[in-house]
C-alpha positions, 0 to 999 in steps of 0.5 A: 463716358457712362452715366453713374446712375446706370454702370455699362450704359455706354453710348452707341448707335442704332437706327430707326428706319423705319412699312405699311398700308396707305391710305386710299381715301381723296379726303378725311375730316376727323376731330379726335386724336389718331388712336388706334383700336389695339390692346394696350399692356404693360402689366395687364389691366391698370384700371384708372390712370394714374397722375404723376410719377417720373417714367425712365426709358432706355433706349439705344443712342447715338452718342455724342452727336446726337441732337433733337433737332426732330427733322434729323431723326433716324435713331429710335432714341431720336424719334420716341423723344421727337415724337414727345416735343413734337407733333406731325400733321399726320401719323401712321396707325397701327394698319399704317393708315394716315391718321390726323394729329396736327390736321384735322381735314385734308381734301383734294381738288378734282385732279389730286394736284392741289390739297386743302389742309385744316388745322387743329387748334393747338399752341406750342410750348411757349403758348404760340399757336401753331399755324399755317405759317409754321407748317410751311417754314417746317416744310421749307426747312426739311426740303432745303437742298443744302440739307440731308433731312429725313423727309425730303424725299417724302416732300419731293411731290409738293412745289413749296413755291407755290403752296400758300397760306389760306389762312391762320390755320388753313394751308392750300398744298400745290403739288407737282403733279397729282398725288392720290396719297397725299396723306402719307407725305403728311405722315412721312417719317421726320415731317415734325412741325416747328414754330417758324424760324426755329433752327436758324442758329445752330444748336437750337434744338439742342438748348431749348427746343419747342414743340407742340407735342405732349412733353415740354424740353427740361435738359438734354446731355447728347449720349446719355439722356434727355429729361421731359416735363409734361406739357399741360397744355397740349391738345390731345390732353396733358400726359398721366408722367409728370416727368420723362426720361431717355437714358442710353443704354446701348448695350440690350444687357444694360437696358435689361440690367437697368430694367430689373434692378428698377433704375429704368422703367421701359427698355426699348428693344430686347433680344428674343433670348431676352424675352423668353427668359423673363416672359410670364416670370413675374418680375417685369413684362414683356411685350411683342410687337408681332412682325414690326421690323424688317430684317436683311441685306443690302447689296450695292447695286451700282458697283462689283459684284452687285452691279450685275444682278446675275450675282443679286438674283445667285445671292437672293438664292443662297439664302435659307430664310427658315434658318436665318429666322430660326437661328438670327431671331430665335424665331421670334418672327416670320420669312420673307421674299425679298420684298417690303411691307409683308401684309401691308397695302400694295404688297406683292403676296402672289410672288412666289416664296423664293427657296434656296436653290444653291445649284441655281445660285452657283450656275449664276455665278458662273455666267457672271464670271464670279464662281470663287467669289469673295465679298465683305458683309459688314455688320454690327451688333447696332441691332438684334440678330445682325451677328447672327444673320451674318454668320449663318449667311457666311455659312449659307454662301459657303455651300454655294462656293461664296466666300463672305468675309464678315466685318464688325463696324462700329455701333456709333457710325454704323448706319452712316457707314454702311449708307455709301460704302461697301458693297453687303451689308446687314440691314433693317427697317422698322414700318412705313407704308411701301410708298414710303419705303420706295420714296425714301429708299429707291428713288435716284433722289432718296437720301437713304438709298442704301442699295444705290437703286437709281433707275429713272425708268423705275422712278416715272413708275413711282410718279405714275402711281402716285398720280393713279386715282383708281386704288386697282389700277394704283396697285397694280403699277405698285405690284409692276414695282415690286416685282422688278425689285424681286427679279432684281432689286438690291434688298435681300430680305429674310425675315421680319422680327417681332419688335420686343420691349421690357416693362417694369410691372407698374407701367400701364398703357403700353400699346401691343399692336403698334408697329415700331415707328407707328403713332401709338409705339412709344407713346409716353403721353399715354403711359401711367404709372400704377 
């Protein structure tokens, strides 16, 4: 099935996983909205906003399965419109700070085991105010254990037993052990605010969602598009977009068609070949969100031949960074080493720049008993450069006696597929705060542990950080972490792209310096129409 309006916007999948710095600070108070001080573009200087006008924005979807349940978001289609019907009691600022939305004020007691939150005021779509009430019932519902919710494993360190009401806007949070950066659970990927009990009938949020974010629900047709209405009452102030539309479009060459021929006005992710074709021609504008989105490989740490991590270290040597840079992205970003969060608070900078080493990579190999090597490394054409870096990898692997055999899996079930099964894979992530990273990926409890990293050992690490007052001493167990995962953890990873979108000339207020997944990316209550 295709919507009519867009020829060859087919319904396909692709994921939003999102790295980076994280804040430090045992208290906050703030009255603004989370602004971030970066440029915005879009067709250059739009002068005054613009009231009015209906925007399109294509983005690559999850087919018929899809919903707007904001707790099950893990496609970028399904955090831009999460992000547009709901709000988060915090969010990540283009350093990957916590920065307040629903919270104005967070403050720890002396030993960080117990937080204190205020709320702002603000009401819902049907003019509910939002409470303390609701931020529990939210809370509780992401936390079930019967459920897979995005943010479980980022809730893990709060007991919602006994955490409490203090009052309509007021919420006292009992941890289960002290927690120096509580703020990033505030801001943690999914953790949406919904009015209390919504939900509890299956397809709620499918037929008429509410929220307290910036656009109201108007209709919803899973797989091909979402329709929004501003909502005049929200309280960081109405949205310039009368209206707002997600149109999948699966294919990059669909989105870019929609977007020149003016059937959409965003288009969410574009190819590096893209880009330099239409960058500085006049027709529409490119922007480039430097460095945003991680890009690598995941091997399976608890099954053959990963579970021996001689073979993830030989793997980890194989690899010519440059030229997977160079050839998956066009060069359209920068080498990594094997390690999350390039430039973001904690990252580990003074490992030194692993090199392909071929000739230790096959010496490895032999002590593993693994010389003629032969492994499947699925990939998918679900993002920018996947194809790519598989094929050049195979040729890479080649050289050092490997042999990889690339399988193509399905843009819909890909993510699905790869989080269990198979051994290789391709992978990416856009950005979170390494705590995050490690919380949601590479704890023994993380629901998206897509290496099967579980070493409890590796777990009392992460506890221990988190319950470190002192910032040097936090960093350093956070740098122990890093380079256990660097010796031996399962992510080979490569390189990290710009993240690359298109605008009609008339689209004013797109942020430049938002990372993907920050507060500011895709922030249509922003955006006008010139």
């Amino acid at each position: 099935m295709h919507d009519e309006r867009f020829p060859g916007l087919r319904r396909r999948g692709f994921l939003a996983a999102t790295g980076a710095t994280t804040l430090g600070a045992i208290a906050l108070t703030a009255c603004g909205g989370g602004g971030t001080d970066s440029e915005t573009g879009g067709g250059g200087d739009g002068g005054t906003p613009k009231r009015g006008g209906r925007l399109r924005a294509a983005f690559a979807g999850g087919g018929a399965s899809e919903t707007l349940d904001p707790h099950l978001a893990n496609l970028f289609a399904d955090v831009a419109r999460a992000k547009a019907l709901f709000d988060k009691l915090a969010d990540y600022g283009a350093d990957l700070s916590a920065r307040p939305r629903l919270a104005t004020k967070w403050e720890a007691n002396t030993t960080m085991d117990r937080w204190q939150v205020t709320l702002r005021e603000a009401t819902f779509h049907d003019g509910r105010p939002v409470t303390a009430k609701d931020v529990l019932y939210s809370y509780r519902r992401i936390a079930d254990p019967k459920k897979a919710y995005r943010a479980k494993a980022s809730l893990e360190p709060i007991d919602l037993d006994a955490s409490r009401a203090t009052g309509e806007r007021g919420i006292e949070f009992v941890l289960k052990r002290p927690t120096a950066e509580f703020p990033n659970v505030l801001a943690a990927f999914g953790a949406y605010i919904v009015p209390e009990n919504a939900g509890r009938k299956a397809g709620d949020f499918d037929r008429r969602p509410i929220g307290s974010g910036p656009f109201r629900f108007v209709s919803f047709t899973p797989g091909r598009s979402a329709v929004l209405r501003r909502h005049d009452a929200y309280w960081e102030g109405a949205p310039h977009l009368d209206e707002l539309e997600f149109v999948v479009a699966n294919e990059e060459s669909a989105r870019v068609n929609a977007l020149l021929g003016g059937q959409v006005e965003y288009a969410h992710e574009l190819n590096p070949t893209t880009a330099r074709a239409h960058e500085d021609k006049g027709q529409i504008e490119i922007v480039r969100l430097r460095g945003s989105a991680m890009q690598g490989f995941c091997m399976k740490t608890d099954r053959a031949p990963f579970d021996d991590k001689r073979v993830r270290e030989a793997f980890f040597l194989i690899a010519d960074r440059k030229e997977l840079v160079d050839g998956a992205l066009s060069g359209a970003g920068v080498v990594g080493n094997d390690l999350f969060g390039k430039g973001y608070e904690y990252y580990a900078a003074d490992l030194p720049q692993r090199e392909q080493d071929l000739d230790r990579a096959k010496s490895l190999l032999k002590q593993a008993g693994a010389e003629k090597l032969k492994v499947r490394l699925d990939t998918s054409a679900v993002a920018a450069g996947f194809t790519e870096a598989a094929g050049i990898f195979r040729d890479q692997a080649a050289k050092a006696g490997v042999t990889v055999e690339v399988r193509m899996g399905s843009k819909d079930s890909y993510w699905s597929d790869i989080l269990d099964s198979g051994t290789l894979a391709c992978y990416r992530s856009g950005a979170m705060p390494i705590e995050a990273h490690i919380s949601q990926r590479l704890l023994t409890d993380s629901t998206t542990n897509a290496t099967q990293w579980r070493h409890k050992d590796f777990d009392a690490l992460y506890r221990q950080a988190q319950s470190t007052r002192d910032r040097t001493e936090r960093a350093a167990l956070y740098q122990r972490m890093q380079r256990r995962l660097y010796a031996e953890g399962g992510f080979l990873i490569w390189g990290f792209a710009d993240w690359i979108l298109g605008t009609a000339k008339n689209v004013k207020g797109v942020e430049t310096g938002a990372p993907a997944n920050t507060l500011d990316w895709a922030r249509f209550d922003k955006v006008w129409l010139a």
